[in-house]
N, C-alpha and C positions, 0 to 999 in steps of 0.2 A: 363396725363400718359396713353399710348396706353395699348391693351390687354395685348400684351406680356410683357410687364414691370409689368404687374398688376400679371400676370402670374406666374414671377419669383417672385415678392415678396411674393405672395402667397406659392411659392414651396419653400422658405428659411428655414421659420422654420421645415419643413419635410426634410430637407435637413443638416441641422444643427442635427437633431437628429439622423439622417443615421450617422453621422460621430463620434459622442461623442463615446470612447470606450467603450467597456461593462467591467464590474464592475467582477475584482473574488477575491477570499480570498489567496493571495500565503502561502505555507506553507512549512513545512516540517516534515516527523516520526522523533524520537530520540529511533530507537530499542537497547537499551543498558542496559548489569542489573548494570549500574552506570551512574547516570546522573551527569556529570561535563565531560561538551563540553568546549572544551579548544579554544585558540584565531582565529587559523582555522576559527572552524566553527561558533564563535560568531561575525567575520566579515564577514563572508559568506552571516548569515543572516542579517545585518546590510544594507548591498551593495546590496544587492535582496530585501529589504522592506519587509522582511516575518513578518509578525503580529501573525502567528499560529504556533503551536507546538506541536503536534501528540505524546504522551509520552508515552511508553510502562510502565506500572506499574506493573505487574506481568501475570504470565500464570496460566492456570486452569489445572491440569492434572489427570490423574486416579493414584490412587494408588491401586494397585493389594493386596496389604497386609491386608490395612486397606476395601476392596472394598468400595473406596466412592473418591470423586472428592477431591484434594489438590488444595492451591495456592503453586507453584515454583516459581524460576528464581525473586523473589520480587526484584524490581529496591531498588538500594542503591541511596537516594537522597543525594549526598555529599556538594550541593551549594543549595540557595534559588534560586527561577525562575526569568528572570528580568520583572524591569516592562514591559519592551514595547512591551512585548507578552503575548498572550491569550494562555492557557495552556490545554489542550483537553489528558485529561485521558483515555489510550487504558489499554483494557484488552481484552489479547489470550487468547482463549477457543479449548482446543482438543475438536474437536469430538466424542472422544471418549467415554467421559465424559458422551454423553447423555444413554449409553447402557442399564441405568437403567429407561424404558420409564414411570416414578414416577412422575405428577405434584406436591407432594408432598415434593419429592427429589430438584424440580425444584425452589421449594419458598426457603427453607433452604440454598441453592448455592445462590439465588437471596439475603439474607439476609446479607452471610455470607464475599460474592463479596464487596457488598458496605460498609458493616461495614468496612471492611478492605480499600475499598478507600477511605473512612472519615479517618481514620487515618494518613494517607499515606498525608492527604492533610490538617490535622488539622489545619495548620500554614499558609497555602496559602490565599489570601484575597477570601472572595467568589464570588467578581465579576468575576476574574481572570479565572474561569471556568464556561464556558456557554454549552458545550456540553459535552459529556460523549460517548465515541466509545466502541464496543463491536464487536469484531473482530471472526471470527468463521465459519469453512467453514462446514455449516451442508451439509445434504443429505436429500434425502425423508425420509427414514428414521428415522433419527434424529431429522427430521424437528421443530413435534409436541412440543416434552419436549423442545425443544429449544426456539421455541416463545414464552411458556408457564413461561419460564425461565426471559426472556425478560418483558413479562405483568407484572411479580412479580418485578420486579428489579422498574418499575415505579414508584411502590407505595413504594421505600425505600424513608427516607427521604434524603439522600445523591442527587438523581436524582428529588427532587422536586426542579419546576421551570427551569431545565436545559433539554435543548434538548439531547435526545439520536438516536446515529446513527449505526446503521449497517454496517460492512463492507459485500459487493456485488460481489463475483467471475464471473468471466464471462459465466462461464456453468450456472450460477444461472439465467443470464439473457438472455441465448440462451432459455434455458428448463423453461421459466417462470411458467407455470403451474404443473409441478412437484416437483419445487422448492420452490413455496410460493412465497410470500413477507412479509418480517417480518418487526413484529408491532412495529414499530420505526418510531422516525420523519425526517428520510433521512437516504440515503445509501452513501456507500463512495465505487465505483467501482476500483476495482483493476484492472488497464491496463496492468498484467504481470501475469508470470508463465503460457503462454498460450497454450505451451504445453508440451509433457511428457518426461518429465526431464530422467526416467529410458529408454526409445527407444533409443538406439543407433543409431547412422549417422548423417550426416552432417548437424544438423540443431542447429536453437537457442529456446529452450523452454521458453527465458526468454521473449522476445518480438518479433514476424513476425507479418509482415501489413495485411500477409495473413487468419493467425487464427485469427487477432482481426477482420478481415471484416467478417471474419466465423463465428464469434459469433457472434456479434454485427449489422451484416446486418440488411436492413428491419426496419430499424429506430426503432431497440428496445432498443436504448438508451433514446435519446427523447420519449420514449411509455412507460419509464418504470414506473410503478407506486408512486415512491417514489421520489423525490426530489435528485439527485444523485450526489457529490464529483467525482473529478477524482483524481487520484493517478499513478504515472509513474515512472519508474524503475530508480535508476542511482547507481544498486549495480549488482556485475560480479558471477561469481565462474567458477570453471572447474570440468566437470563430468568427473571418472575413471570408464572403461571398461574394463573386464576385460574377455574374450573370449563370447565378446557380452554380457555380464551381467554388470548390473551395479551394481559396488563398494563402491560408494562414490562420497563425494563433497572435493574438496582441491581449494585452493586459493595461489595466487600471485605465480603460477610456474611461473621458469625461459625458458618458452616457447621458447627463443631467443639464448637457449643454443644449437646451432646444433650440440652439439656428445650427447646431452639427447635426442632433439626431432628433427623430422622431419616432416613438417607440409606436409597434404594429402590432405586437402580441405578447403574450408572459413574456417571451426571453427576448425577442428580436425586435431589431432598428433600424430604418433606413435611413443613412447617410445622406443629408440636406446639401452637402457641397464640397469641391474638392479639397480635400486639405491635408499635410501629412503629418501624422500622430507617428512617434517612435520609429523614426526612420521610416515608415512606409506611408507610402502615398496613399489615401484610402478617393474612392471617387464619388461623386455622385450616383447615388442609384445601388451602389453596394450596399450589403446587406450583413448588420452584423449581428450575432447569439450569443448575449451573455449567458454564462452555467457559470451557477455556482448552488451552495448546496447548503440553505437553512438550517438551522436548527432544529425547526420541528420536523424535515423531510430525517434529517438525522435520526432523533428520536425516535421516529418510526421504524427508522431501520434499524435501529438498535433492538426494539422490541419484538420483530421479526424476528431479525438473526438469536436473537434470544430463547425464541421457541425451539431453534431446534440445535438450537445446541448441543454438545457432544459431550460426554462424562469425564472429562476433564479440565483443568484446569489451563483458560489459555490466556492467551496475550493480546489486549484491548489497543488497537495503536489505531494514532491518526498520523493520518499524511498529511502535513507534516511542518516540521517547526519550523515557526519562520514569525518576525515579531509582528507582518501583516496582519497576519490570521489572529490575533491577538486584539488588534484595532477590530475587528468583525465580528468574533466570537468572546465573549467573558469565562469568566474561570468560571462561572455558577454554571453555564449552558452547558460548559464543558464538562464540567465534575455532574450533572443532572445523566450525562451518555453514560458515560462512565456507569454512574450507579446503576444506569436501568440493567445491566450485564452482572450486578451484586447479590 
């Protein structure tokens, strides 16, 4: 056998391992305060191979009455979970929450959180749940009581042996050093809401290539300290303007009705006359921004966050299931995102 033969046998097996895919977790949120996903979405994930399940379980909010933090919004679990998914308990946390900068305050919430997710999940097997998310978009600010919040929650027994994760905003990871990195064993990056939803004009705040390379430049994804999830949009709404202020959020206008609207730019309409859509009066002369988020704006960002990836194996989710998003998007677009991450 000459050099070059010797050559290429030698260069096979590095070759063979350039080609093997890499390995991620597909998944998907369930943001609903009633868990029973109907046929929809349990062939959705069936035909996608999603093994995970992102389950919103309740929110943390302030009560002004009582001054001291509540749970809301508690998920109504109306079905059990099937087996062939891993089921990952989310809890929303306002911000606001943290006002009272109390480490003390901080262990009580930390007690009060899990006792309550013990419950919520008495009945579940406990293999079935291996990580625990804690979703929250602090500030400097808030920062402190909030990790403080987090260290406490470790030592519940509900979070013994299971990983807890972080959800990670992308100002969190442009402004690394003002922001922290909280004490958790992975983050979950949120690839959306990148920018300001209340700024009127022609743009989309739910997903541009432009603001995520803005934040994200400079390989501070790959640099970031924590082991990082990514998460990608596949939910819409339309902002209401109303003499450049903003109004509100409304969903599924009949944007196609030309004596309502007449569209002015990529995203935006102006409302042709007064009429009220879903309970709200919308007027003549308002102005509204549909955002939502293509497929191939996806794909791009799938291809992006790809590059800088982190040497690990992580968790591919979309926000989130719901049988809408389904009418919008097909299984092929979907499972095509998916792949570009394989």
């Amino acid at each position: 056998m000459n050099f070059r033969k010797l050559l290429c046998w030698g260069l096979l097996p590095l070759c063979l391992s350039c080609s093997r895919p890499r390995e991620t977790h597909r998944a998907f949120y369930y943001w609903k305060q009633r868990y029973e996903p109907g046929s929809a979405e349990k062939t959705a994930l069936r035909q996608l191979h999603v093994k995970k399940l992102y389950v919103k379980c309740f929110d943390v909010s302030w009560n002004e009455t009582d001054r001291s933090a509540v749970p809301v919004a508690i998920t109504d679990f109306k079905e059990p979970f099937p087996d062939s998914l891993e089921i990952v308990p989310v809890v929303f946390l306002m911000n606001e929450i943290w006002r009272q900068k109390d480490t003390g305050q901080a262990r009580l919430m930390a007690e009060r959180t899990a006792s309550l997710l013990a419950s919520q999940f008495a009945q579940t097997p406990a293999h079935k749940i291996r990580e625990i998310q804690l979703d929250c978009d602090w500030t400097r600010s808030s920062r402190d009581v909030y990790f403080s919040f987090l260290q406490h929650l470790r030592r519940q027994p509900f979070f013994s042996g299971r990983e807890m994760s972080a959800t990670i905003r992308l100002h969190q990871v442009k402004f690394l050093s003002a922001s922290g990195v909280p004490p958790a064993d992975k983050g979950l990056l949120m690839c959306y809401n990148m920018g300001d939803l209340r700024k009127p004009g022609d743009h989309n705040s739910i997903l541009n290539m432009e603001e995520l390379k803005a934040y994200t430049g400079n390989d501070r994804i790959s640099n970031y300290p924590l082991p990082l999830d990514l998460a990608l949009p596949l939910f819409e709404w339309t902002v209401l303007f109303r003499n450049n202020r903003y109004k509100g959020l409304l969903r599924q206008l009949p944007l196609e009705n030309r004596q309502l609207f007449r569209k002015e730019g990529e995203f935006t309409y102006t409302v042709l006359r007064d009429t009220a859509l879903q309970n709200t009066l919308v007027r003549r002369g308002d102005v509204v921004r549909y955002e939502s988020c293509s497929p191939e704006t996806l794909r791009k960002a799938a291809r992006y966050l790809n590059r800088q990836r982190q040497p690990h194996t992580p968790a591919i989710i979309f926000y989130h299931l719901d049988p809408i998003i389904f009418q919008k998007y097909t299984v092929h677009e979907l499972e095509t995102i998916y792949h570009l991450f394989e």
